[in-house]
Each structure stands twice: as structure tokens, then as C-alpha cells.
BAPAMI-170237 format. One record per residue (C-alpha): x, y, z. Coordinates in nm, 3 decimals, always signed. Example, Ala and Ser with C-alpha at 12.3 -4.5 7.8 and 13.67 -1.06 7.14 Angstrom:
<rs>
{{+1.230, -0.450, +0.780}};
{{+1.367, -0.106, +0.714}};
</rs>
This chain:
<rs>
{{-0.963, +14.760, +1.811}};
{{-1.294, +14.784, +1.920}};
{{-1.555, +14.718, +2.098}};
{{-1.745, +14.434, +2.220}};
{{-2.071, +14.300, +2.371}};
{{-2.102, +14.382, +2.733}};
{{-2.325, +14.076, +2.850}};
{{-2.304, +13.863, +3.146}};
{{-2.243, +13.491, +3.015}};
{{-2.498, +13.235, +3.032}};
{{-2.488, +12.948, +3.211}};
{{-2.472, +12.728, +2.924}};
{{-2.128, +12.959, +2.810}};
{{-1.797, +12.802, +2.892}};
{{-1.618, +12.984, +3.176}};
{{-1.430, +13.278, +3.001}};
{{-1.049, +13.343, +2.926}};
{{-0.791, +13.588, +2.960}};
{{-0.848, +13.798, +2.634}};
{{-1.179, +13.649, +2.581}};
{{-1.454, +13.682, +2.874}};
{{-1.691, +13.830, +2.592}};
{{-1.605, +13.558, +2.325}};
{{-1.904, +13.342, +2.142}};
{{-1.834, +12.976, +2.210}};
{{-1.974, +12.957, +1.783}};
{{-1.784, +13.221, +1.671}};
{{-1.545, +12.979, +1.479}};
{{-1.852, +12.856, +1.323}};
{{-2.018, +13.201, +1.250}};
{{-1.669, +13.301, +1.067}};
{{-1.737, +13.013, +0.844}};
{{-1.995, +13.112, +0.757}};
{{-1.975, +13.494, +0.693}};
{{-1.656, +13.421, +0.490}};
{{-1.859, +13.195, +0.273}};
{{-2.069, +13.474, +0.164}};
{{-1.798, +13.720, +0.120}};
{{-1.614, +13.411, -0.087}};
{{-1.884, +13.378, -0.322}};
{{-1.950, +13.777, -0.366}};
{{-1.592, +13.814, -0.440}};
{{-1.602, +13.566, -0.683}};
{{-1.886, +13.761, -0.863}};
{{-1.665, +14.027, -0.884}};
{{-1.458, +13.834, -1.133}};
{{-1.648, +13.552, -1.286}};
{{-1.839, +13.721, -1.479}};
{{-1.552, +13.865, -1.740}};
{{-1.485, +13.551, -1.890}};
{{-1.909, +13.499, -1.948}};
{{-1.980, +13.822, -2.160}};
{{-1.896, +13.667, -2.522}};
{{-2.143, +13.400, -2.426}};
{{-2.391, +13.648, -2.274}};
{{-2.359, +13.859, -2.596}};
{{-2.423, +13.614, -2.799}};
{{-2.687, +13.432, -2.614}};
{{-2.918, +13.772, -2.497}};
{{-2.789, +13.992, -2.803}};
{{-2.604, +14.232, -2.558}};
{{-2.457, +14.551, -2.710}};
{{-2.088, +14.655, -2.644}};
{{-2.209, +14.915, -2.439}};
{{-2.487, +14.695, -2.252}};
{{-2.171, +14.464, -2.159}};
{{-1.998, +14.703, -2.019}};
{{-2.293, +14.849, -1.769}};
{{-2.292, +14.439, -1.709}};
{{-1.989, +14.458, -1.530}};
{{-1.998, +14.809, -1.443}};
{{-2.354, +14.818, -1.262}};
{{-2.254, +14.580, -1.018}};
{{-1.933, +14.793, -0.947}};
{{-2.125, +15.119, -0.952}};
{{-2.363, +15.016, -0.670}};
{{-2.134, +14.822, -0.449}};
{{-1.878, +15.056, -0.456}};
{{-2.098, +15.368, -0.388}};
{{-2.337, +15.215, -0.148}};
{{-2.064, +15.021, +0.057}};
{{-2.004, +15.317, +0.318}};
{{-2.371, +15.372, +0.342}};
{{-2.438, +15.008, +0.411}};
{{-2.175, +15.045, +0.679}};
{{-2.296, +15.246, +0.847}};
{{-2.673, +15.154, +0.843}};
{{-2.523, +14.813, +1.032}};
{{-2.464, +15.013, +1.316}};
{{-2.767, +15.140, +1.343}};
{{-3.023, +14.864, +1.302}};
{{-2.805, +14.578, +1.350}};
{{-2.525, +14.381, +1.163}};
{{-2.637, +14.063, +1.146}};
{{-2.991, +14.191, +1.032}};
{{-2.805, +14.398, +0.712}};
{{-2.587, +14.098, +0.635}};
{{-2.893, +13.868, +0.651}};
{{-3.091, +14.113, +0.413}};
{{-2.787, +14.199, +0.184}};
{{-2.725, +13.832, +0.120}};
{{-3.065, +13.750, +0.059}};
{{-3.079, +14.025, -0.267}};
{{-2.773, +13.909, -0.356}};
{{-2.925, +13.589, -0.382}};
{{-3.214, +13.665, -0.535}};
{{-3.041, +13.957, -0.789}};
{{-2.845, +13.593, -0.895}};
{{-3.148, +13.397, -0.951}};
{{-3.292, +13.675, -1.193}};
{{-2.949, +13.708, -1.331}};
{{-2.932, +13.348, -1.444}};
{{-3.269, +13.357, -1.552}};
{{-3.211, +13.690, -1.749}};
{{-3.472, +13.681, -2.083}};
{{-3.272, +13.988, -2.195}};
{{-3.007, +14.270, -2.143}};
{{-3.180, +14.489, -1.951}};
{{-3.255, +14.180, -1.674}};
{{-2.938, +14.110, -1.661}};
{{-2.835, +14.474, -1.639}};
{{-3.096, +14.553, -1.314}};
{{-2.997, +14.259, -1.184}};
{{-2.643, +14.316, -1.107}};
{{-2.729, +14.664, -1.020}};
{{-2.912, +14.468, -0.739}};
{{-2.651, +14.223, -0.680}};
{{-2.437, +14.497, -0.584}};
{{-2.659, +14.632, -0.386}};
{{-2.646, +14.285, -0.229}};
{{-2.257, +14.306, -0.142}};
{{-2.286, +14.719, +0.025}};
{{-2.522, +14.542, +0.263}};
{{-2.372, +14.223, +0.391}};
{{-2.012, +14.273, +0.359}};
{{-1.949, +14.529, +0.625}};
{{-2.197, +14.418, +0.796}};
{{-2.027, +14.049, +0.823}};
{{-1.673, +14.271, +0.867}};
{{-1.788, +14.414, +1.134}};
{{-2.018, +14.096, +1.282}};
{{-1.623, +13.982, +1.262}};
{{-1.476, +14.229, +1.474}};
{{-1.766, +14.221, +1.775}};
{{-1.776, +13.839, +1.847}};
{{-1.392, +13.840, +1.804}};
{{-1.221, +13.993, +2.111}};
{{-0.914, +13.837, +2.181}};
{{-0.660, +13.984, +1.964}};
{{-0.456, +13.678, +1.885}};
{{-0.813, +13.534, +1.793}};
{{-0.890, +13.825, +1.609}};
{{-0.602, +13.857, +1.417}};
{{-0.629, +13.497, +1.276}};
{{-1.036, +13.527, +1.207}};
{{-0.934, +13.881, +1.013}};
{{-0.616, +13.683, +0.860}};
{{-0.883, +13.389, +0.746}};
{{-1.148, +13.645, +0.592}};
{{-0.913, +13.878, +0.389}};
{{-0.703, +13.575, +0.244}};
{{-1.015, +13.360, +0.170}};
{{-1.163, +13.702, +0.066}};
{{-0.811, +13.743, -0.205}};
{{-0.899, +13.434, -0.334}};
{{-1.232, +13.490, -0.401}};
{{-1.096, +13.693, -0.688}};
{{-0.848, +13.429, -0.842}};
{{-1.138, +13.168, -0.765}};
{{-1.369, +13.360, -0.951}};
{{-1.128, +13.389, -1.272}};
{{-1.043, +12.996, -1.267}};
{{-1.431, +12.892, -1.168}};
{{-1.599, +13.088, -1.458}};
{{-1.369, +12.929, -1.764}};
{{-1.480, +12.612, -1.636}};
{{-1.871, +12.708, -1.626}};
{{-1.880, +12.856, -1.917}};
{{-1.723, +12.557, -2.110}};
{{-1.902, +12.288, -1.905}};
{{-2.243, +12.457, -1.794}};
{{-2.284, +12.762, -2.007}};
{{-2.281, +13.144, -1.842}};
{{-2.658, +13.100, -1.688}};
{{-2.458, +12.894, -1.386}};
{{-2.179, +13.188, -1.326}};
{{-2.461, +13.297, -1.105}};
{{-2.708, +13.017, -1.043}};
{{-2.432, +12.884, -0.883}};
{{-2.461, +13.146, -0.567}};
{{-2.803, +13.011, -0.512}};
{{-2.697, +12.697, -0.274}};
{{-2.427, +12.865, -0.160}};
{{-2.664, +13.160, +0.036}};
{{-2.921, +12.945, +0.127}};
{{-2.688, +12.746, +0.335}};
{{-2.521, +13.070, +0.478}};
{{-2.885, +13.244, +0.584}};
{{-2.960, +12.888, +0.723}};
{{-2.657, +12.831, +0.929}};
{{-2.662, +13.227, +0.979}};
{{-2.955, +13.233, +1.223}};
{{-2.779, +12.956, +1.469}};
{{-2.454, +13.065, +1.456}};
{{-2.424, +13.424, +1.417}};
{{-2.456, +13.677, +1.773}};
{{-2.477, +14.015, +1.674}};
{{-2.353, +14.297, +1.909}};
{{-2.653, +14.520, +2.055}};
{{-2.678, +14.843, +1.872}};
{{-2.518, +15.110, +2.051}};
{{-2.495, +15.365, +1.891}};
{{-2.768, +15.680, +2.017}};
{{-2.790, +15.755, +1.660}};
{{-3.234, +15.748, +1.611}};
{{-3.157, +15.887, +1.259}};
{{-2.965, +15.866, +0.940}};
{{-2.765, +16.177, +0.817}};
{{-2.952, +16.168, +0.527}};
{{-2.789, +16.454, +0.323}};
{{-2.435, +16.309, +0.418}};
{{-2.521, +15.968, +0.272}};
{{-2.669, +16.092, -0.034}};
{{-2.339, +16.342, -0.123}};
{{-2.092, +16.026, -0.022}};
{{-2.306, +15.784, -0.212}};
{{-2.394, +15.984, -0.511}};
{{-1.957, +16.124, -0.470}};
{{-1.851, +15.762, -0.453}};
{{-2.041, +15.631, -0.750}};
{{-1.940, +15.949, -0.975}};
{{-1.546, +15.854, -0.882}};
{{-1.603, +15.518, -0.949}};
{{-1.830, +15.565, -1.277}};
{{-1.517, +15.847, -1.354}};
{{-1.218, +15.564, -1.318}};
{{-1.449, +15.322, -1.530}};
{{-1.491, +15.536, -1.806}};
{{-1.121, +15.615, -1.789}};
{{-1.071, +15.212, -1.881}};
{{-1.219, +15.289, -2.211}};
{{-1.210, +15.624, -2.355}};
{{-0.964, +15.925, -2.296}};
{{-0.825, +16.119, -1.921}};
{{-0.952, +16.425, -2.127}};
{{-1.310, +16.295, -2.204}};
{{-1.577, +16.471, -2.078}};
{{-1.719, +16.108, -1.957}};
{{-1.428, +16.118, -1.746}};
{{-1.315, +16.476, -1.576}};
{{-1.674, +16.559, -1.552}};
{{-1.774, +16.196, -1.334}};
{{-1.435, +16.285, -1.156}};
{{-1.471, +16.607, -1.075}};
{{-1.855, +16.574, -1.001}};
{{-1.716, +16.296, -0.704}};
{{-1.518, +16.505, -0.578}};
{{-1.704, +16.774, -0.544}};
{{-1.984, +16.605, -0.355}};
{{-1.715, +16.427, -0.156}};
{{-1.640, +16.822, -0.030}};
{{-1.971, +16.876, +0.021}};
{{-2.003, +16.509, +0.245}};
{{-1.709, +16.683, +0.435}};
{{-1.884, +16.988, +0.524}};
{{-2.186, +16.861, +0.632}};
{{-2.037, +16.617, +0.819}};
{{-1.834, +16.870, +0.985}};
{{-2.195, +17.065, +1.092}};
{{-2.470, +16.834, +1.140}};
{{-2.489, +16.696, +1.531}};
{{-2.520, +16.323, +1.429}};
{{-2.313, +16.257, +1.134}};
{{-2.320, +15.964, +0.922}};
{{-1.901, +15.982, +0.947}};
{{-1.767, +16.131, +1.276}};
{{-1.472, +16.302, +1.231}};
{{-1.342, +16.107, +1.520}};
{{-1.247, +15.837, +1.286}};
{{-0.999, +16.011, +1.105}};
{{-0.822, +16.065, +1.407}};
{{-0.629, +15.712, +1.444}};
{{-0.312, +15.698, +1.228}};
{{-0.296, +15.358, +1.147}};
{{-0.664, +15.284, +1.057}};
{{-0.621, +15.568, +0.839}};
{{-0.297, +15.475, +0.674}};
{{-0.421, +15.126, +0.614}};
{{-0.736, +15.242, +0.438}};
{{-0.485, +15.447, +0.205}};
{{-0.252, +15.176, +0.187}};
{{-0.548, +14.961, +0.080}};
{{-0.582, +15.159, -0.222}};
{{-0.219, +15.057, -0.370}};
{{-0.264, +14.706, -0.257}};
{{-0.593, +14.686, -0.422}};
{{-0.503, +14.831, -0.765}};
{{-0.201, +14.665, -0.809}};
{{-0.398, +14.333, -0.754}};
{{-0.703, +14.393, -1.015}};
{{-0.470, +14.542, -1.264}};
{{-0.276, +14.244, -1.277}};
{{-0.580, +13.983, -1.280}};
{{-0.714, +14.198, -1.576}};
{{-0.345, +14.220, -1.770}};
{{-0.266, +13.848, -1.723}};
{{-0.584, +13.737, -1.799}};
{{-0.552, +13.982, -2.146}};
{{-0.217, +13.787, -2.180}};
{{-0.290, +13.434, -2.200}};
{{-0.585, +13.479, -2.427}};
{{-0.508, +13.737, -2.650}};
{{-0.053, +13.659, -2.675}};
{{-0.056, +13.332, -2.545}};
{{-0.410, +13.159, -2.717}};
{{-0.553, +13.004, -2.442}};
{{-0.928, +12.904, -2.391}};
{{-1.123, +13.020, -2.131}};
{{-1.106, +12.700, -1.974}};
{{-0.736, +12.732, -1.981}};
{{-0.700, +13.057, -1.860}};
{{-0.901, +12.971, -1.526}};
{{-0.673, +12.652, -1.478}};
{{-0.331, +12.911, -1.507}};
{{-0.455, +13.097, -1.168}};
{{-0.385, +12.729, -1.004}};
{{-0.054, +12.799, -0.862}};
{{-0.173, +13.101, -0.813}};
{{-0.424, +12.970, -0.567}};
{{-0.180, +12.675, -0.434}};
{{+0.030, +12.984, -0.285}};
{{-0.195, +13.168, -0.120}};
{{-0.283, +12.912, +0.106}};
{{+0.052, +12.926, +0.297}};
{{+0.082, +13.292, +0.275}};
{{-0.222, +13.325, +0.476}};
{{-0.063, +13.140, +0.764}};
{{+0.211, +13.364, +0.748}};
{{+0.026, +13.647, +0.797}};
{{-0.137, +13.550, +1.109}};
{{+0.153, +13.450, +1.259}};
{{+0.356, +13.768, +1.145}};
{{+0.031, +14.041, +1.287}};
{{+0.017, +13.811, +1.599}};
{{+0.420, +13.814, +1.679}};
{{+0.588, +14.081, +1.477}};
{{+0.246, +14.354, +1.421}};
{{+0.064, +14.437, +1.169}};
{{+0.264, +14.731, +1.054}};
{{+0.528, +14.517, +0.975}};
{{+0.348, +14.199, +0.794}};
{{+0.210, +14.458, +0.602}};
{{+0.531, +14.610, +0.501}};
{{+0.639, +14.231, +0.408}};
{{+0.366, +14.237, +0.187}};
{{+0.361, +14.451, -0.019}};
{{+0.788, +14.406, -0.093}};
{{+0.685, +14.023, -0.177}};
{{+0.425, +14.128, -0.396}};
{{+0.639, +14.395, -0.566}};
{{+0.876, +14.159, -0.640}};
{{+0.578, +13.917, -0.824}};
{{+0.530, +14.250, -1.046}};
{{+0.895, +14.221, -1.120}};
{{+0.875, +13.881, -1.188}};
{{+0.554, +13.939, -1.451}};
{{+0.761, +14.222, -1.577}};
{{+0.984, +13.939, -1.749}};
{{+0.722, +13.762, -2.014}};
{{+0.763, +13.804, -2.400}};
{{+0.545, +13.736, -2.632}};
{{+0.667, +13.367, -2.720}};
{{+0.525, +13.302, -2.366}};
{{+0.635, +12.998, -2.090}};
{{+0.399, +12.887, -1.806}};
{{+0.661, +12.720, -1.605}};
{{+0.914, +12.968, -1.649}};
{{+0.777, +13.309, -1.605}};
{{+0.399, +13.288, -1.506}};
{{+0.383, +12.991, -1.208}};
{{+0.725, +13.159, -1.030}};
{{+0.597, +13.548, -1.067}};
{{+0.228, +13.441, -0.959}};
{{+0.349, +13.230, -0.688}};
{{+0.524, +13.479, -0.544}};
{{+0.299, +13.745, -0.615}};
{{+0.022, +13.576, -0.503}};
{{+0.225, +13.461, -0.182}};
{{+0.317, +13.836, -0.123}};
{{-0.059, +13.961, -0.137}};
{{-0.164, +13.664, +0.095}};
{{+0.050, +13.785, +0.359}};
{{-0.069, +14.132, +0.279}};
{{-0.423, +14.201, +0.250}};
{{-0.499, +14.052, +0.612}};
{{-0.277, +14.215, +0.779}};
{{-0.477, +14.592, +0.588}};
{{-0.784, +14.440, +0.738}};
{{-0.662, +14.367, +1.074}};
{{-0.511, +14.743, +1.055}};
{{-0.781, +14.915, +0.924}};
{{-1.024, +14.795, +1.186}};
{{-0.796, +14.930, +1.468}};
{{-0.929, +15.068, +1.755}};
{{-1.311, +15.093, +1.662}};
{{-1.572, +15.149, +1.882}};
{{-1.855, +14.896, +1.874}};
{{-2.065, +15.219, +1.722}};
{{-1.814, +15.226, +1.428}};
{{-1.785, +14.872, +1.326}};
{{-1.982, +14.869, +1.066}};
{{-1.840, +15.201, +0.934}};
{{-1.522, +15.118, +0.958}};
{{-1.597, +14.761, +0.781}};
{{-1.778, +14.947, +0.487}};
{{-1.468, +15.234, +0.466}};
{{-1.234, +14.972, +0.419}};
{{-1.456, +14.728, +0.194}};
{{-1.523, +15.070, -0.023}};
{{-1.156, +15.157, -0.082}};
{{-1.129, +14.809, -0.188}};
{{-1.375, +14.890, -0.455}};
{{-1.238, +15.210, -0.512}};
{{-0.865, +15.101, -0.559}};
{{-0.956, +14.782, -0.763}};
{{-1.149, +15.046, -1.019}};
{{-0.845, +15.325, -0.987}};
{{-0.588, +15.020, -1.063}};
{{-0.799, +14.881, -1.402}};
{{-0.819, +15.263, -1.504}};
{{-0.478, +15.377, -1.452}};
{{-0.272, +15.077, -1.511}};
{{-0.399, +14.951, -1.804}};
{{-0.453, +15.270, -1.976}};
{{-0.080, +15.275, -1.923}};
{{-0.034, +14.965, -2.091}};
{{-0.274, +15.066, -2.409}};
{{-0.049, +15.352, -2.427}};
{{+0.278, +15.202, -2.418}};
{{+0.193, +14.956, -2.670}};
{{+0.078, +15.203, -2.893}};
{{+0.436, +15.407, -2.825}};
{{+0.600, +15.063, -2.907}};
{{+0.440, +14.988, -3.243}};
{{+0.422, +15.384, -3.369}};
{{+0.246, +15.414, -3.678}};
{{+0.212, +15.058, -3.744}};
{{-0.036, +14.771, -3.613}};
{{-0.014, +14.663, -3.237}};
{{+0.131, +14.319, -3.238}};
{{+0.199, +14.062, -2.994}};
{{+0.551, +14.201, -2.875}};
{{+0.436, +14.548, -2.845}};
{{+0.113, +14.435, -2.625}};
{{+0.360, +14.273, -2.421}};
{{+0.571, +14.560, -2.384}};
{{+0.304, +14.737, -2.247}};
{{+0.202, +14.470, -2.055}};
{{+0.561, +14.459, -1.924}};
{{+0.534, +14.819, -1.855}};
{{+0.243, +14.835, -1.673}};
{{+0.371, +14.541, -1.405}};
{{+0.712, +14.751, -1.367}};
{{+0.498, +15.029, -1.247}};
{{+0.213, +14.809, -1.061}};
{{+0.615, +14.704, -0.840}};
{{+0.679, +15.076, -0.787}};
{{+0.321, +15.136, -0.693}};
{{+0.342, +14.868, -0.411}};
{{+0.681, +14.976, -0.282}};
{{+0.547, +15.275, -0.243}};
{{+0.294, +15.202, +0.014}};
{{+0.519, +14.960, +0.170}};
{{+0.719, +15.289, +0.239}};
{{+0.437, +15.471, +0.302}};
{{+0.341, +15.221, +0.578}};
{{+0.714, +15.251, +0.723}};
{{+0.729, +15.626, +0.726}};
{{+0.292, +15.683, +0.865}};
{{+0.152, +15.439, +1.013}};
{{+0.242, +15.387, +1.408}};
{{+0.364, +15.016, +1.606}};
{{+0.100, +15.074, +1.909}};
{{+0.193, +14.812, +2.196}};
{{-0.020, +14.819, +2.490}};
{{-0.106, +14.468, +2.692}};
{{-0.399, +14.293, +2.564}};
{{-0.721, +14.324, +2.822}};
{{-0.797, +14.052, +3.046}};
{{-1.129, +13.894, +3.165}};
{{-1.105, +14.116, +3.495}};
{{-1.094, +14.453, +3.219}};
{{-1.445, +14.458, +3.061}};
{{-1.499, +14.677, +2.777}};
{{-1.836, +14.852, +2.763}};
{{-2.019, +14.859, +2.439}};
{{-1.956, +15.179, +2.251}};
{{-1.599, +15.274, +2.411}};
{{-1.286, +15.236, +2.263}};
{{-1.128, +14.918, +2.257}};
{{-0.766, +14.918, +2.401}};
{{-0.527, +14.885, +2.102}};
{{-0.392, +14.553, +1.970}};
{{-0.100, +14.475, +2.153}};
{{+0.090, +14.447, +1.821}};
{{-0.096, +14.696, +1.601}};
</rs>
């Protein structure tokens, strides 16, 4: 999957193992602490939604100023994620993860101090900024000091569930701030949290040397996939909120894609380029990134819709709203375990397939609410399963989507697959619950949207969320390819910068 650190061991290592002569003896310990900060930036993905009354009342935020909020943070993680990638290869990962989670710490600091809207609004401009350093550059950290691939599998298994969380966390932990502590500690709250990470960081982190003969960056090929990126994801924001035929959103869309044709052409000319075309060469990396995309939208569509449920149909406070994500959280726990064990003994290919059916049959399960509403018997069993189903799932993507790297693509294969995260979680809010909007509008015709017909669409949108994921589970089935070739030994060495033989059960 991909490369690793050709050094001698010290004398202080531990004498190496089949599968693991380049392992870190505090690699365990460096996963802990990399997930932590890719816990907590997931959770500022989400936390903030349930804060903007309170910040609009406190700092006198517009409608509009709420929504750039929200959507700075998206904009610049999402379009600078691919960029940060691949910056991590050249001047080091741990380096870019250490300097992403410092502005994301400090971008926190000035966001809970905010005197006013525009503050706040830099500040989570920077905060993303934060995450499209350090999270492929952890991803990648991940892959390097991981290469066993029974090891890596469970480390990749650990990140993307704890990383899945992150998001139901972050719904659950900002009800209960906002009640208890007010909105100012939604992000105060990441303050400890880095400065325990960057501490621990510096002992137990080993980066890979840099080994790539890039000496510069393709500078016109990051600006057209940055400045691409950020119009598609400004395009599927805008899309939330006003028309498919506004000129706020064709124009962002089309815009993307056209400098996403130009990134393609340059990258297809220039010597060095930021994104070798080598990398769309490997089927299943390839397939998982797309597959990503359904998985993804699916998930932050239904986080948005149930949320919308239980406050608006249902009445509950925000405080209650975090505490209904608690089964939610109880089941991903064992569906994480499950995943390992099913990319270690069965393949990824399959685990993913398993899924993505589990989680399509949580949609199904959502798909059954009304209006009169019952926790126990329609939300705990459909977000127990689905939450089960996307456990097992979203490792299993990672683990795929990292297949086969060289050590001089880690980090650009971390920030592809962190970016069509973004990218899918933005498509899904756009598309899905525009649908819903729409089919509750169908429902009630000429007369007010009610309760029922906001659950119909509701209902509508989770019946097609179901058909979404089934189709990448049979897009999985149909593309991507079962690679089985023996795992390496200590007596086969992998140089830095050469392809890493293939997981055994890829």
C-alpha cells in the first residue's frame, strides 16, 4: 500500500518481525495521538450547527454572516485539502501536521474569543485551513510508520471509525455546551485538546524522510485544483439554499469544473506535477475515492435531516438532540471491530460492500418515522444499525483508498481521500436535502408545510440516501479488484519511494 522508511534499526529498537522490520516500537502511541486531532477537527465540523442561534444572538450575526460561519470553514478545508497533501510530501508530514494543528488551535482560540462576526468569520476560514494541513498529513504519518498490513488495517480501521464519530460526537457535545457553557466553549474546548497532541507529538511521532525529488511546487496546478475545488464546493453550498438554476450555483459549478480541466491539462504537461497521473492508474484506490463520495453524502445528509427532525417535528432542545445520537455512538463502537477483522480476513472490497448494504438498510429504517415521532421505536433501531453499517464501512474506504502508495504519494493520497470526504459530505447536504424541501413542498401543494409533509420529505430523502448507498456497494462489486499477493517479510525491504506490494487482502 505503500511505502515505508528504509532505515537500519537502532540498537535501542526491538528486533523486527515478519511484516514489520520497519515498524516504530511508538507507533501505537503516535496513532493516539494523530487520531485525537483528527477527533476533535471532525467534531468542529459539526458542533458548531447547534451554536449559531446563540452566536447570532450574542455577536449580532446576519443570516448570511451565519452561513459563511459554517461555510468558511468548509470552503478552505475542502479546497486546500489536496494541496496540503501534497505539500506533506514535500517538506515533511509530521512538520505540516504539527503546523496545521497549531492554526487550528489558535483559529479556535480567536474563535472563542470572537468580539464580532467578522472574527469569527476569519477565524474559521483559518481553522480550516488548520484541518487541509494536518489531516493528510497525520493520514499519511499513518500509513509510513504502519507497515504490516494486519497492523495497518486495524490503525486505518481505528482512525476512520474514531474519525465517523467525530461527527456524531460533535452533534451530541455541542447541545450540551451550549446549554451548560454557552457557544464561546464549542471551540475553546480544542485548546487542551492540541496542546496535549503537539506535546505528545514531538516524542511519539517518526516521520518518513521526504522522498520525493520534487525541489518545487506545481504552482499553477495547485492554484486551478484549489481555486476548482473551492468553486465546486462553494457551488453545492449554495445549492443548500437557493435554486439548481441560480446563477450562485451553475456559475460556482461550472467555474470548478472548468479549472478542474484546466488542473488536468497542466498536469498532463508540466515535468513535476503536483498530481501524477500515475495515481489514477490503481483501480481500487480509485474506486474507493469514488465510493467515498456516496458513503460520505449519505452520512451528512442524514446527520443534517435527523437533526432537522427532532427539533423542528419532534420539539427537542438542543441538549436533547445531542443526547439522541447516544445509541448512535454505543453502535459504532462494535462496528469498528468488525471492520478490522472483516479487511484483515475477508478484504477490504468486501467489508466495504457489507457496509454500505448495512447502512442502506439504516436509511430504510429512518425511512419509517411519522410525524407523531418514537425514539425507541424508529430512531435507536434505524441509527443503530445505520450507524453500525457506516462503522464497518468508512475504514475499510480508508484502508482502500490508500492502496498501493508510494511513500512520495502518501500525503497525496491522504489529502485525495480526506477532500472527497469534504466534497461528498457538501454534495450529500446539497442534493439530498434539496430533495427533501422539494418533496415536502409537492406533499403540502398550495397550502402551508406541516409536520407530516416535512416528514414525508424527510422520508423521501432517506429512501433515496438507501438507493444511493446500494449503489456504490454495487459499484464496489462490479470496479474495484480483490488483489491477493503474500504480505512482505523482514528479509523483503521496501525502499522509500517504490511501490509497496499490495495488501494481501486488498
Amino acid at each position: 500500500m505503500s511505502a515505508v522508511e528504509n532505515r537500519p534499526a537502532h540498537k535501542a529498537d526491538p528486533a523486527p518481525s515478519a511484516g514489520a522490520a520497519d515498524a516504530f516500537p511508538r507507533r501505537w502511541k503516535a496513532l493516539a495521538v494523530l487520531s485525537l486531532v483528527q477527533f476533535v477537527i471532525v467534531i468542529d465540523n459539526t458542533v458548531v450547527n447547534v451554536a449559531l442561534p446563540s452566536i447570532r444572538d450574542d455577536l449580532g450575526t446576519s443570516q448570511a454572516g451565519l452561513a459563511w460561519v459554517v461555510n468558511g470553514y468548509l470552503l478552505a478545508a475542502g479546497g486546500l485539502l489536496l494541496l496540503g497533501g501534497r505539500v506533506a510530501d514535500m517538506v515533511g508530514r509530521k512538520r505540516l501536521f504539527v503546523i496545521g494543528t497549531t492554526i487550528f488551535a489558535l483559529a479556535s482560540l480567536t474563535s472563542g474569543l470572537a468580539w464580532n462576526s467578522g472574527t469569527l468569520i476569519v477565524s474559521r476560514f483559518a481553522q480550516g485551513l488548520g484541518e487541509a494541513l494536518a489531516s493528510p498529513a497525520a493520514l499519511s504519518l499513518i500509513v509510513l510508520m504502519f507497515t504490516d498490513s494486519k497492523e495497518r488495517a486495524k490503525a486505518l480501521g481505528i482512525w476512520g471509525g474514531l474519525a465517523g464519530m467525530g461527527a456524531t460526537v460533535g452533534v451530541l457535545l455541542s447541545g450540551v455546551l451550549v446549554d451548560l457553557a454557552g457557544w464561546r466553549w464549542v471551540f475553546l474546548i480544542n485548546l487542551p485538546i492540541a496542546a496535549v497532541a503537539l506535546l505528545l507529538a514531538a516524542r511519539d511521532v517518526r516521520d518518513a524522510p521526504v522522498t520525493t525529488s520534487r525541489q518545487r511546487l506545481d504552482v499553477w496546478g495547485g492554484l486551478f485544483i484549489t481555486a476548482g475545488l473551492v468553486a465546486v464546493v462553494n457551488g453545492f453550498l449554495q445549492a443548500a439554499e437557493h435554486p439548481w438554476g441560480s446563477p450562485r450555483v451553475w456559475v460556482s459549478l461550472a467555474g470548478g469544473l472548468v479549472l478542474v480541466l484546466l488542473f488536468a491539462a497542466v498536469e498532463s504537461r508540466v515535468q513535476d506535477p503536483m498530481m501524477p497521473l500515475r495515481f489514477f492508474t490503481e483501480r481500487t484506490r480509485i474506486t474507493a475515492n469514488v465510493a467515498t463520495v456516496f458513503l460520505t453524502s449519505a452520512m451528512a445528509a442524514m446527520f443534517f435531516i435527523v437533526t432537522l427532525y427532532v427539533q423542528q417535528v419532534l420539539g427537542y432542545s438542543p441538549l436533547q438532540s445531542g443526547l439522541a445520537y447516544l445509541p448512535f455512538c454505543a453502535a459504532f463502537v462494535p462496528g469498528m471491530i468488525l471492520s478490522t477483522q472483516l479487511v484483515t480476513k475477508a478484504g477490504a472490497k468486501n467489508a466495504i460492500i457489507v457496509g454500505f448494504l448495512v447502512s442502506a438498510a439504516g436509511m430504510l429504517l429512518l425511512a419509517r418515522i411519522d410525524a407523531d415521532g418514537s425514539f425507541w421505536g424508529q430512531l435507536v433501531p434505524a441509527t443503530v444499525v445505520l450507524s453500525f453499517g457506516l462503522a464497518i464501512g468508512l475504514p475499510a474506504l480508508q484502508n482502500a483508498a490508500l492502496h498501493r502508495l508510494s511513500g512520495a504519494d502518501a500525503g497525496l493520497g491522504s489529502g485525495v481521500q480526506t477532500a472527497v470526504q469534504q466534497l461528498g459530505s457538501s454534495l450529500g447536504l446539497a442534493v439530498l436535502t434539496t430533495l427533501a424541501v422539494m418533496h415536502s413542498r409537492d406533499v403540502a401543494g398550495s397550502g402551508q408545510v406541516t409536520g407530516q409533509a416535512m416528514v414525508d420529505g424527510y422520508r423521501f430523502a432517506f429512501v433515496t440516501a438507501a438507493v444511493v448507498l446500494a449503489a456504490g456497494a454495487v459499484l464496489v462489486a462490479v470496479v474495484m479488484r480483490s488483489v491477493r499477493q503474500p504480505q512482505r517479510t523482514a528479509d523483503e525491504p521496501v525502499s522509500p519511494g517504490s511501490p509497496a506490494p499490495a495488501d494481501s487482502r486488498s
